[in-house]
C-alpha positions, 0 to 999 in steps of 0.5 A, spaced: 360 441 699 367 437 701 373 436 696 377 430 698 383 428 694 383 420 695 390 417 694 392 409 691 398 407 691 397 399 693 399 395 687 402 397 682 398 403 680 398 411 683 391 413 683 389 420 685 382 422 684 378 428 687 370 427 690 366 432 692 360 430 697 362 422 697 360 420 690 361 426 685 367 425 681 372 431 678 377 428 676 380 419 677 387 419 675 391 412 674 398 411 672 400 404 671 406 400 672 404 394 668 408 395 662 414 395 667 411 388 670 409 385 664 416 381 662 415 378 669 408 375 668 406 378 675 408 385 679 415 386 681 413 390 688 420 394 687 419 396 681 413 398 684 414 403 688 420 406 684 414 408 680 410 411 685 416 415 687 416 417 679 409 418 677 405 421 684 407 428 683 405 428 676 399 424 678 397 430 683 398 436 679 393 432 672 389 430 678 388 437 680 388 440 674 382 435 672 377 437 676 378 445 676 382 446 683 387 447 687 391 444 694 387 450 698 380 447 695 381 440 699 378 439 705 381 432 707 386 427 704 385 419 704 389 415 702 390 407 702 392 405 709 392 397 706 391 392 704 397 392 699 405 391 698 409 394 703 413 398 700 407 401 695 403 403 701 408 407 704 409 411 698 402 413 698 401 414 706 408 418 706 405 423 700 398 423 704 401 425 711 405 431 708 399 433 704 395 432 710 400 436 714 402 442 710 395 443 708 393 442 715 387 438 713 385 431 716 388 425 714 383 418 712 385 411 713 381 407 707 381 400 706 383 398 700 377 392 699 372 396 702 373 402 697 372 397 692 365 395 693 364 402 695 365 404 688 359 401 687 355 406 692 358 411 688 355 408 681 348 408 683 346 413 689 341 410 691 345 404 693 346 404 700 348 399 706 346 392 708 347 389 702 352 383 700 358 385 697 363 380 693 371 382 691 374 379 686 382 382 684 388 379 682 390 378 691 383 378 694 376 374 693 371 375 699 364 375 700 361 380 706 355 383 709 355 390 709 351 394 714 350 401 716 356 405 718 361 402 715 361 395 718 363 388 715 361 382 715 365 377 713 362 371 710 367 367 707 374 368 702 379 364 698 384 359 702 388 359 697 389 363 691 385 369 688 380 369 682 384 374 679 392 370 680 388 364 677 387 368 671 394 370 671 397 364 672 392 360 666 393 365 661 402 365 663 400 357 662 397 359 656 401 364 653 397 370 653 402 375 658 400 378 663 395 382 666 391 375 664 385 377 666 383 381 660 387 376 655 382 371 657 376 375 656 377 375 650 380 370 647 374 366 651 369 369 646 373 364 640 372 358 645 366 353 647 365 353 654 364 347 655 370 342 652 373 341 658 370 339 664 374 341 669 373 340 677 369 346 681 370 344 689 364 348 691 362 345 698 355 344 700 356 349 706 360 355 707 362 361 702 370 360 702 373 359 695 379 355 692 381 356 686 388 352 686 386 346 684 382 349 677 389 352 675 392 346 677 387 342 672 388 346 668 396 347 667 395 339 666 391 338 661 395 344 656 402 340 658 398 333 656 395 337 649 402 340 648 405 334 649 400 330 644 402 335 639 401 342 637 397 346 640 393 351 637 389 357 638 383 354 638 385 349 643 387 355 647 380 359 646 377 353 648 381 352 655 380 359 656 372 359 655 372 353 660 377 357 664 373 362 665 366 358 665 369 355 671 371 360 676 365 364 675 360 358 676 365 357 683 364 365 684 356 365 683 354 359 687 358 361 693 355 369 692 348 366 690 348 361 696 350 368 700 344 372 697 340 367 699 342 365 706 342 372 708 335 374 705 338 381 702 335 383 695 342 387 693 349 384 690 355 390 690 361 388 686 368 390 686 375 389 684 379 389 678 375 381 676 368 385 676 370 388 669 369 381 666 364 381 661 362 373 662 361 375 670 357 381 669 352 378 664 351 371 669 350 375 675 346 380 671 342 374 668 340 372 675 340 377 679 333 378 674 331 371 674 331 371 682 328 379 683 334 382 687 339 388 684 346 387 682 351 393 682 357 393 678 361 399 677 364 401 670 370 398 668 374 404 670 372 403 677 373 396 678 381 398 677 384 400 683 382 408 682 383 414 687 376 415 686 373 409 691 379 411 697 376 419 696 368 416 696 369 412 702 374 417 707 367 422 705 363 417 709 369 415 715 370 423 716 363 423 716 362 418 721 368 422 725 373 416 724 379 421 721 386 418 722 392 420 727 399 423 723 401 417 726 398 412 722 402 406 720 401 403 713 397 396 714 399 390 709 393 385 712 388 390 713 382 386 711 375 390 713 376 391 719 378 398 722 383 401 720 389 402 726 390 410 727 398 410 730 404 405 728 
């Protein structure tokens, strides 16, 4: 049996959790900063990292308390080493390695974007590399193969905004507020999805998204509604849901196109975007239609959580991949190997 505390601090949420064995879960604390950034339309990454510095003891001790242990019933500490906002990463890296220190236990390295699609892993027990995994978040929309041990490979993401920024951004241009993601959501079940049509650039090879020119279309036909006269709820509900309908048609033709190019029968989902219930329900459809398994975590670990980082540093010190106290923070990271001193 091994405990681990699983440490999250790369956006604008403080997430702790411990995770016994890689996939049991004692207790998954998350503390957001949304209501601070939600007059901003988007995070304010000082406001950020002030936060963790408030909040991150007082998520350890509810973590703690949760699942019914104590600092000495650790066994490794993990901790987001990036991708995310410098100044919040080095927040929770700083507490990590104290902890890690004054405890003398190991010290673990995660990716942000791996443990996303590792809480699929912790969802169902039986899902186990190679599979394909697509995030979708507010800062990353990628698709991968993931092999045993770890291993990824990339196989396209967005050359320019992130499903999950478009959200924002059309709900801002809608007037919704910020997070957009779940506004959207909700305001597409009021609206046809199919009164607008808008421009889907899917590409006949490769799997790279974009994104840009959708919220631009979108952005240009509200302004000419506005200008026409008032703009109403219904119009509104009607832009979302062809919105929405239309992104997640660009995030099913590249994920489909990459299940079938790869020849794998398993799909694993992640990131904040894999809450939405339009995108679940499609992927679902096809994934029945075309007999290969879907996996999308429960809402609560689609968020960035400290679940997913305490599940997948089980696996890296399994496969004996501990890090240095050395280990500096990494902005970019993206599914490759972590670096181990600064």
């Amino acid at each position: 049996m091994v405990r681990i505390l699983g440490i999250e601090t790369s956006c604008d949420e403080t997430a702790i959790a411990v995770v016994e064995d890689g996939k049991r879960i004692l207790s998954n604390v998350v503390a957001s900063s949304q209501e601070f950034h939600s007059p901003y339309g988007g995070v304010i990454p000082d406001i950020a990292a002030r936060v963790h510095v408030e909040v991150i003891w007082q998520v350890l001790e509810e973590a703690l308390q949760q699942a019914g242990c104590g600092l000495s019933e650790l066994d490794a500490i993990g901790v987001t080493q990036g991708p995310g906002l410098p100044g919040a990463l080095l927040i929770g890296l700083a507490f990590a390695k104290g902890l890690a220190l004054a405890l003398e236990r190991p010290l673990v390295g995660v990716d942000h974007l791996a443990a996303h699609l590792y809480a699929g892993e912790m969802t169902q027990p039986s899902v186990a590399p190679p599979y394909v995994g697509l995030v979708v978040s507010g800062g990353h929309t990628l698709l991968c193969v993931v092999h045993p041990d770890q291993r990824f490979e990339l196989l396209g993401e967005t050359k320019d905004d992130a499903v999950g920024e478009a959200f924002d951004k059309v709900a801002k241009c809608l007037g919704l507020g910020y997070p957009g993601g779940p506004a959207i959501d909700r305001l597409s079940d009021e609206g046809n999805r199919a009164a607008i049509s808008l421009p889907r650039p899917i590409g006949k090879d490769g799997f790279d998204f974009s994104f840009s020119g959708l919220k631009t279309a979108v952005y240009h036909h509200v302004e000419q509604a506005r200008r026409a006269g008032p703009f109403e709820r219904a119009q509104a509900a009607d832009v979302a849901a062809s919105f929405q309908e239309t992104a997640i048609e660009l995030l099913m033709t590249k994920t489909l196109r990459a299940c079938q190019r790869t020849g794998l029968k398993r799909l694993v989902v992640g990131g904040g975007v894999a809450a939405n219930r339009r995108l679940r329900a499609r992927l679902a459809e096809e994934g029945q239609a075309r007999k290969f398994e879907v996996v999308f975590p429960p809402p609560t670990l689609c968020v960035d959580n400290g679940a997913m980082v305490a599940g997948l540093a089980f696996e890296r010190l399994r496969l004996g991949r501990q890090s240095s106290l050395a280990m500096n923070i990494d902005p970019r990271l993206h599914l490759q190997e972590p670096a181990t001193a600064a």
